[in-house]
N, C-alpha and C positions, 0 to 999 in steps of 0.2 A: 599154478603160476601166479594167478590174483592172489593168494591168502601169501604166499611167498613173500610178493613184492609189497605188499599190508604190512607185514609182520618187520620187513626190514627196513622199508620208507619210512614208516610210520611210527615208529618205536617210541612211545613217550606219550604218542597222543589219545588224549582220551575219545572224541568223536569224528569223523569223517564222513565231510561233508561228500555226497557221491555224483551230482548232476554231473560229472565230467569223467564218468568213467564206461567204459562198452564193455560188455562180453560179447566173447569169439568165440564163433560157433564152429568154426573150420579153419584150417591153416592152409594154407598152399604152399610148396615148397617153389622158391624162386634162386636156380643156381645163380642166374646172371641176370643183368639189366643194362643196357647199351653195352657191351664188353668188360664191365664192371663185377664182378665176384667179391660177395664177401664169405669169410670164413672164422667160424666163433669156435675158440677154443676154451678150455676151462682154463681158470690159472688161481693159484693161491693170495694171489696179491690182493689187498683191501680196496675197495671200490668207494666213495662216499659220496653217493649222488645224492642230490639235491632236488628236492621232488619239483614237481610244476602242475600247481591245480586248475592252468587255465585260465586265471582270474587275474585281473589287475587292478589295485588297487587305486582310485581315483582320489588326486590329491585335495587335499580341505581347501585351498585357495579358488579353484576349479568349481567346487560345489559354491562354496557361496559368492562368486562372480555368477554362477546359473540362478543362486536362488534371487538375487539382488535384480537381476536382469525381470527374472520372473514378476518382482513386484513391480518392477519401473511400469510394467505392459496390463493390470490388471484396474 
């Protein structure tokens, strides 16, 4: 399932960064949850997600109002 979802996120890139990712050692099958069912079928239609590595990038204005702060205080 990891090399799967590797091969199709990932297509293009040359390195990946991994601190944000788990191996599953076990699944548990969950039919429902408060009255809620979900149910996954296959389908031919093209999917085109968009990965999400967790991280967010901090804006350059952001940093140097911290670094500017930093020297007012030293």
């Amino acid at each position: 399932m990891k090399t799967r979802a590797k091969s199709e996120l990932l297509r293009g890139k040359n390195a990946v960064h991994t601190d944000d990712l788990f191996d599953i050692d076990d699944c548990l099958e969950i039919n429902s949850v408060d009255g809620y069912h979900v149910v996954l079928e296959p389908t031919s239609e093209p999917e085109h997600l968009v990965p999400n590595n967790g991280y967010h990038i901090i804006p350059k204005a952001v940093i140097e109002a911290h670094l500017r702060k930093q020297n007012t205080f030293v």
